[in-house]
C-alpha positions in Angstrom: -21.6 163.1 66.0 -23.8 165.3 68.4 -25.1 168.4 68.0 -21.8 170.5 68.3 -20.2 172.2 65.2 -18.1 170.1 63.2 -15.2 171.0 61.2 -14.4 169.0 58.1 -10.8 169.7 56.9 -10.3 168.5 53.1 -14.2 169.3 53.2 -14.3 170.2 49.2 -12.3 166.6 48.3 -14.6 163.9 47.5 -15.2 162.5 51.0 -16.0 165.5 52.6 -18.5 166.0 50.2 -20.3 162.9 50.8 -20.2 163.5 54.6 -21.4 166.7 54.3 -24.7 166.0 52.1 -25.1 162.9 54.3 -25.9 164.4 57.1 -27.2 167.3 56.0 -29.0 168.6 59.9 -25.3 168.7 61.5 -23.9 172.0 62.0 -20.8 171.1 59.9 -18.7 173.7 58.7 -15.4 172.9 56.3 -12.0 173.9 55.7 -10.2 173.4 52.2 -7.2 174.8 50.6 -8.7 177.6 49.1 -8.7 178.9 52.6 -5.7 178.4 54.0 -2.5 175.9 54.9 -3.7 173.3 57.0 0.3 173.0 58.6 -0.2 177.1 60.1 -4.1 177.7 59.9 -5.5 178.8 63.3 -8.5 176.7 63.5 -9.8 178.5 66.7 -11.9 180.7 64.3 -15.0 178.1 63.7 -15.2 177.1 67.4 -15.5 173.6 66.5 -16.0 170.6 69.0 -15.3 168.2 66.8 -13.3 167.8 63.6 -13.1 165.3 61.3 -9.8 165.8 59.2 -9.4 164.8 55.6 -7.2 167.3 54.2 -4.3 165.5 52.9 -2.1 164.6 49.5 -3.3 161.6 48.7 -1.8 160.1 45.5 0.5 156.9 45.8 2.5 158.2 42.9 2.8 161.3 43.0 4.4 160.4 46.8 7.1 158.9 45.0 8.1 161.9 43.3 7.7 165.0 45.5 8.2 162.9 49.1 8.9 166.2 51.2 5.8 167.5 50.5 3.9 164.8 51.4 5.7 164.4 54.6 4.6 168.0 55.5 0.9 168.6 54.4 0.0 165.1 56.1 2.4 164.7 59.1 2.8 168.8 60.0 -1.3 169.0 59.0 -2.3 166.8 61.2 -0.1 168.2 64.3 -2.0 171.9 63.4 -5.2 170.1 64.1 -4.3 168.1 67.1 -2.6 171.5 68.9 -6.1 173.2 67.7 -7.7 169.8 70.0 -5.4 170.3 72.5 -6.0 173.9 73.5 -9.7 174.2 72.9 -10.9 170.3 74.4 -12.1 169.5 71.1 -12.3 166.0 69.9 -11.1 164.4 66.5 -11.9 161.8 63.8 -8.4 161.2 62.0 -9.1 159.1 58.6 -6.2 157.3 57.5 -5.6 154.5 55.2 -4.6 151.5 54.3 -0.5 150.8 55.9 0.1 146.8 56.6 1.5 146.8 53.5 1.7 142.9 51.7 -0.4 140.8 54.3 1.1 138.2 56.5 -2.4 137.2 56.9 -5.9 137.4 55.8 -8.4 139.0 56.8 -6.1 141.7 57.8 -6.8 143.0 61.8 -5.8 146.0 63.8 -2.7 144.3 65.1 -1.3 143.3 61.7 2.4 144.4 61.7 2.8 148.0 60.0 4.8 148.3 57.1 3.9 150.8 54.8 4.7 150.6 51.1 4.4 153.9 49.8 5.7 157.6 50.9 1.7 158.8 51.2 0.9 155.6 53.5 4.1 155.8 55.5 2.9 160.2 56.1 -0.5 158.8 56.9 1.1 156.5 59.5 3.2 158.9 61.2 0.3 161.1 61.5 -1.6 158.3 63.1 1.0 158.0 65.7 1.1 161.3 66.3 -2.7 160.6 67.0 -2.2 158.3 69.7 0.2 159.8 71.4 -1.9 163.2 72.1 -4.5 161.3 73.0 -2.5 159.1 75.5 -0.4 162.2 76.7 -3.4 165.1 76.5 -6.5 162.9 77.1 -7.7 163.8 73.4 -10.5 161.7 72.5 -9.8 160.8 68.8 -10.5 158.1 66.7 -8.5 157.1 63.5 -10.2 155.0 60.7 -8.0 153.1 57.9 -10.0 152.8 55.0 -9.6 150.0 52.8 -10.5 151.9 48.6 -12.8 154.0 48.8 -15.4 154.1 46.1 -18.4 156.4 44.8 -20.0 158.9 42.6 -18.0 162.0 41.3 -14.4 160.1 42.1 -11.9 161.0 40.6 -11.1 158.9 37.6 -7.4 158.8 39.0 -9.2 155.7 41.0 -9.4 152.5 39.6 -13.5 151.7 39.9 -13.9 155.5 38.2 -11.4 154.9 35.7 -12.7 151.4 34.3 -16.7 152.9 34.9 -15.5 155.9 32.3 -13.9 153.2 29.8 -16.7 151.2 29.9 -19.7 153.8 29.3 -17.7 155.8 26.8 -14.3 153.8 25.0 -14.1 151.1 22.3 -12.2 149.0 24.6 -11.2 149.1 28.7 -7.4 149.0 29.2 -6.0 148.8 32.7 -2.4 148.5 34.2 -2.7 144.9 35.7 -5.6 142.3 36.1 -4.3 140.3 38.9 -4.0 142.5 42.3 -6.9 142.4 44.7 -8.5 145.1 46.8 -11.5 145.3 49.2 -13.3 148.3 48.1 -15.7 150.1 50.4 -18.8 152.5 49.5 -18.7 155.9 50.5 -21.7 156.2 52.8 -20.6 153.4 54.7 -18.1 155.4 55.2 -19.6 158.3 56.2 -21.7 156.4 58.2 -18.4 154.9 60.4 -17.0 158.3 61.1 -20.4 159.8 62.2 -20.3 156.7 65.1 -16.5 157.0 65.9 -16.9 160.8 66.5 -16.3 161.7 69.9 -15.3 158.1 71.4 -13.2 158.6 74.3 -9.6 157.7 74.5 -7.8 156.6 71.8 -9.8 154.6 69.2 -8.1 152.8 66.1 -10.2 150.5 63.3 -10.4 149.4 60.2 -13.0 149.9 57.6 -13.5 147.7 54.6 -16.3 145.4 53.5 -14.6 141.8 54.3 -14.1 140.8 50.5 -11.8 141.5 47.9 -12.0 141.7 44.3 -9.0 141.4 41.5 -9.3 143.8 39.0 -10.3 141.1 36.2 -13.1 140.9 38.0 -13.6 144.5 39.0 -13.9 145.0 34.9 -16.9 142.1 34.6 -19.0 143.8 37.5 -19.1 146.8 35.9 -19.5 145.3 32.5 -22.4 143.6 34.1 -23.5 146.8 35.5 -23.0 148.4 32.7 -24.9 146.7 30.4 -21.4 146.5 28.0 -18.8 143.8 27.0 -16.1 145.7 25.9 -12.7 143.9 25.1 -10.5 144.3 28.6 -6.4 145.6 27.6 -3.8 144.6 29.8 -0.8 146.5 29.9 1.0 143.8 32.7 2.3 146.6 34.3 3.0 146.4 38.2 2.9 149.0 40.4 6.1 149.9 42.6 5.6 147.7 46.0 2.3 146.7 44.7 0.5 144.6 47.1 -1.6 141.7 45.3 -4.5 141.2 48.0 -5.9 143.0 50.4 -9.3 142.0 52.7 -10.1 144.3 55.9 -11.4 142.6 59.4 -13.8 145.0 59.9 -14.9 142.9 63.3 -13.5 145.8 65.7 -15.7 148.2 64.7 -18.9 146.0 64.5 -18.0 144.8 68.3 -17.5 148.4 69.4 -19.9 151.1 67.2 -22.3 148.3 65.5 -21.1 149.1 61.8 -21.1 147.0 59.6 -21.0 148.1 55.7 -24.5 148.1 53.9 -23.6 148.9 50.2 -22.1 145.5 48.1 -20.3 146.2 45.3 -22.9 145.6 42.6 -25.2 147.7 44.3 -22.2 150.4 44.9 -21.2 150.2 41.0 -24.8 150.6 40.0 -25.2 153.5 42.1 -21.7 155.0 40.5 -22.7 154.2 36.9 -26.2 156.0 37.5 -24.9 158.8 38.6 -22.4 159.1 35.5 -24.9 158.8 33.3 -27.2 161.5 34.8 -24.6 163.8 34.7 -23.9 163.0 31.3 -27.4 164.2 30.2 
């Protein structure tokens, strides 16, 4: 990002944030839903060049249960903000998620086929489309990011690293869902750190971001009971999630070749970081 004001959307949720207090010497300015509906809000007002936009539903379940309204926060959102980019020449970070769905191969590249298993990714997909085709059609530079899981402090204990960290610091016993499925779980300043680089990148611009490794959530519950400092007894429930997808490791090798990221945090060190802050805040 350059020295142009910024416009977070979402920039109260947890990512925003962390991007904000990251880089605390941008001229960043945010946008939540305390202060409007991102489908209709004129976002002339701020005179933003750039806008990174978060502002989303973003809960695979809850998808499945109010689909419309998914469809129009994160398809009809993310037109608002690409219209605002279109008539003022500003540019636009679009973070998106995962959407290949069960992998026909692994690592999992840019080019994987699409198929999204949930209504939230298949809304963050369409939105992504809509991405390219403003950019290829208006010559908007923007630059969409698919994060693998997201991890850090103050997360919502709706996520599973959260979720398992609470159990473990303040339960008799840790009780998850399902032991077996696999995920490659990213830290939040790295993060941060790849949507600070993509900012601004002409053309269109699509990559993934995820560390390169993934982790079942057996072993999820031992590195944190490791980090911990606990051995609690682990309670499966064996119960699957709808479409659940069983691994999932990111080729992050795009966005190395073209921005020089490559993630910093491992997960021990990310867990550790997360488990500190709990505690602090528990004090």
């Amino acid at each position: 990002m350059n020295s142009k004001r910024v416009l977070v959307t979402g920039g109260n949720g947890f990512l925003g944030r962390a991007l904000i207090a990251n880089f605390p010497e941008l001229d960043i300015i945010t946008f939540d839903v305390t202060d409007g509906d991102v489908t209709t809000f004129d976002f002339g007002i701020y005179g933003a060049g750039h806008i990174v936009h978060l502002a989303a539903r973003t809960s695979v379940e809850e998808s499945w249960k109010i689909p419309a309204n998914y469809y129009q926060t994160n398809i009809m959102g993310t037109l608002n903000v690409l219209e605002f980019c279109r008539k003022s020449g500003a540019s636009m970070t679009y973070v998106s998620t995962y959407i290949y769905g069960t992998p026909k191969y692994l690592p999992v590249d840019e080019a994987h086929p699409i198929s999204p298993h949930s209504v939230y990714n298949h809304s963050k997909y369409l939105a992504e489309d809509m991405c390219r085709f403003y950019s290829e059609n208006f010559g908007l530079p923007v630059s969409v990011l698919r994060l693998f899981n997201l991890y850090g402090p103050r997360q919502s204990s709706d996520f599973i690293i959260p979720h398992i960290i609470s159990q473990a610091l303040k339960s008799e016993q840790i009780e998850v869902m399902d032991l077996e499925p696999k995920r490659d779980y990213i830290y939040i300043t790295d993060v941060t750190d790849a949507i600070r680089l993509s900012a601004g990148k002409s053309g269109f611009n699509l990559y993934n971001v995820g560390s390169g490794k993934s982790v079942s959530v057996a072993e999820l519950c031992d590195i944190i009971q490791d980090c911990a400092g606990t051995s609690k007894p682990v309670i499966c429930k064996n119960v699957a999630r709808k479409n659940e997808v069983m691994d999932v490791v990111a080729d992050y090798s795009k966005i190395n070749a073209e921005l020089g990221w490559t993630p910093k945090v491992g997960l021990h060190e990310g867990i550790t970081k997360v488990i500190e802050n709990c505690r602090l805040e528990r004090k």
